[in-house]
Structure formats: structure tokens, C-alpha cells
N, C-alpha and C positions, 0 to 999 in steps of 0.2 A: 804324741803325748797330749795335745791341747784337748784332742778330738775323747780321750778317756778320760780327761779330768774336767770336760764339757759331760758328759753324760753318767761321772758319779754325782754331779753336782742336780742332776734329775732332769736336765736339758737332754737333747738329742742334739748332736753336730752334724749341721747343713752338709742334707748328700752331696759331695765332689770335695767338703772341704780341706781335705786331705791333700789335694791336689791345685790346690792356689796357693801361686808365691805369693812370701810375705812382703808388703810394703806396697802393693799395689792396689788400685782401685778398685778390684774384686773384690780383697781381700778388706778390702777396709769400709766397703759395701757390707761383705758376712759381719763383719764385726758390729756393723751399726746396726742390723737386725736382729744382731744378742743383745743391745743396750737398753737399757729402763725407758733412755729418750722413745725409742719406738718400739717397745713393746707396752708402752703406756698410753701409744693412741689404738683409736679404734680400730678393729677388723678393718672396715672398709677402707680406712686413711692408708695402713700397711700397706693394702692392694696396691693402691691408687700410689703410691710413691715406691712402693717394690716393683710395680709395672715401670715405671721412671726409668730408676736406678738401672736394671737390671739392662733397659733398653740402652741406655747410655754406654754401659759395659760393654755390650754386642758391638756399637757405631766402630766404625774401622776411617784410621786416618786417611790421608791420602796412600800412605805407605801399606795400605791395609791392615794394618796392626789392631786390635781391637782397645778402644780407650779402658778398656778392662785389667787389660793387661800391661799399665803403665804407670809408672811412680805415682803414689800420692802424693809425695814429698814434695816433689819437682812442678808441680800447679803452679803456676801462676796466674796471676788477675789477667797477662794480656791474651794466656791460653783461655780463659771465662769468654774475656771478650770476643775472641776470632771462633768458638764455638755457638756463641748467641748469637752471632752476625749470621753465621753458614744458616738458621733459622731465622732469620729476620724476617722473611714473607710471612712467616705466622708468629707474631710476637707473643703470644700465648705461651705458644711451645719453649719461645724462646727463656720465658719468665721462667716456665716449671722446669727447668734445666738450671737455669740459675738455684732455683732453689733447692733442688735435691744438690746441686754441689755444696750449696753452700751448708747442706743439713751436713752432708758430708763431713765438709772441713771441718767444720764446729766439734766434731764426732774425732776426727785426727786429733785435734789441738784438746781434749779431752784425756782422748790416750795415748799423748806424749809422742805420738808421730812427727806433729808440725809444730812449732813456736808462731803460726801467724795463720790467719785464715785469709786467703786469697782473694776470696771472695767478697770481703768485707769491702771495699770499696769501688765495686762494679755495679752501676746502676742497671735497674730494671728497662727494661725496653716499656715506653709511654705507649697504651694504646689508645689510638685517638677511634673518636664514637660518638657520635649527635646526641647520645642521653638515650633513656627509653621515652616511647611516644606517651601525651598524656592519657591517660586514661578516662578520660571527661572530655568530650570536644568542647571548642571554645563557645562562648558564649558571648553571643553581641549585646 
């Protein structure tokens, strides 16, 4: 039904969407790529955080289960943390995980999924860095 009353509305509903349980972080991924929130940034920004997302979806716990396929609801901040750690040699990576969750959660607690965003009080991973070089050698 969502999937007809997505495309009298002039949208087309995400091929497979038929086929994602509700309440999970698939699902709650499709839904954030219907939202004003990110159909309001740029072509490239979409990639560049739909390549994220989608990747994140794929990752399989220890148990193999794919983080796609698991409650949005049930997030916790200690589940943010022990996912940013398993990244910890690239704190980079670690950060843009953070923050596609956290686009995420924002996006639950909007549509009534969650009453709290998990993510909201998980610090970023510091990455330490000497500055850039200057561009003018020094001068005696």
C-alpha cells in the first residue's frame, strides 16, 4: 500500500522497497532518502552519504547478520561506540559513520520511531595532524 500511495503522490518507491521489514535500519535508511532533510542537499552530498548508509546496511555483525537488517529502535550510544572503535585505525571513517547514524537517528526521532537520538552524546574520534606545511618557507 505505501509503495501506491508513494507513486500517486509522483514519487517512484525505492526498487526492493516492498520487501524491507519495518523498523529496521534499511528501512529507516529508504525512508530518510524520501525526506526533505536529503532530498534538499546536493546530487553529490546524496552519493556521498547514500554510498555511507547503504555501506553500513551491507556490514554483518559478528553473528553475520547484516546491521541492515536490525532494529532502529534498539541503537544505543554503547552500540555507536563499539562500531566507531571496530574503525578506529581510520578515524575518518570512524567520524562519517558517526554521522550518517546520527543523520539517521535525527530522521527516527522525526518520524516517531525513537523518543531519543543515541547518538547525541557519542564524541567524535579527534584526529591528531601537525597542521598543513607552510606555504612560504621561513625566513631568517
Amino acid at each position: 500500500m505505501a509503495a501506491y500511495e508513494t507513486a500517486m503522490k509522483g514519487r517512484s518507491a525505492p526498487i526492493g522497497a516492498s520487501k524491507i521489514k519495518r523498523g529496521t535500519m534499511r528501512a529507516l535508511a529508504t525512508s530518510y532518502y524520501g525526506s526533505i532533510t536529503f532530498q534538499a542537499m546536493k546530487p553529490s552530498s546524496q552519493t556521498f552519504y547514500r554510498t555511507l548508509i547503504d555501506k553500513f546496511c551491507r556490514e554483518t555483525d559478528n553473528d553475520g547478520r547484516p546491521y541492515g537488517d536490525k532494529s532502529a529502535a534498539s541503537l544505543q550510544g554503547e552500540h555507536v561506540v563499539k562500531l566507531m572503535a571496530g574503525r578506529a585505525p581510520q578515524p575518518g571513517s570512524a567520524n562519517g559513520l558517526r554521522k550518517v547514524l546520527r543523520m539517521l537517528m535525527k530522521h527516527a526521532v522525526e518520524i516517531g520511531l525513537r523518543s531519543d537520538d543515541p547518538t547525541r552524546d557519542v564524541p567524535a574520534i579527534r584526529i591528531k595532524s601537525d597542521g598543513f606545511p607552510s606555504y612560504f618557507p621561513a625566513q631568517n
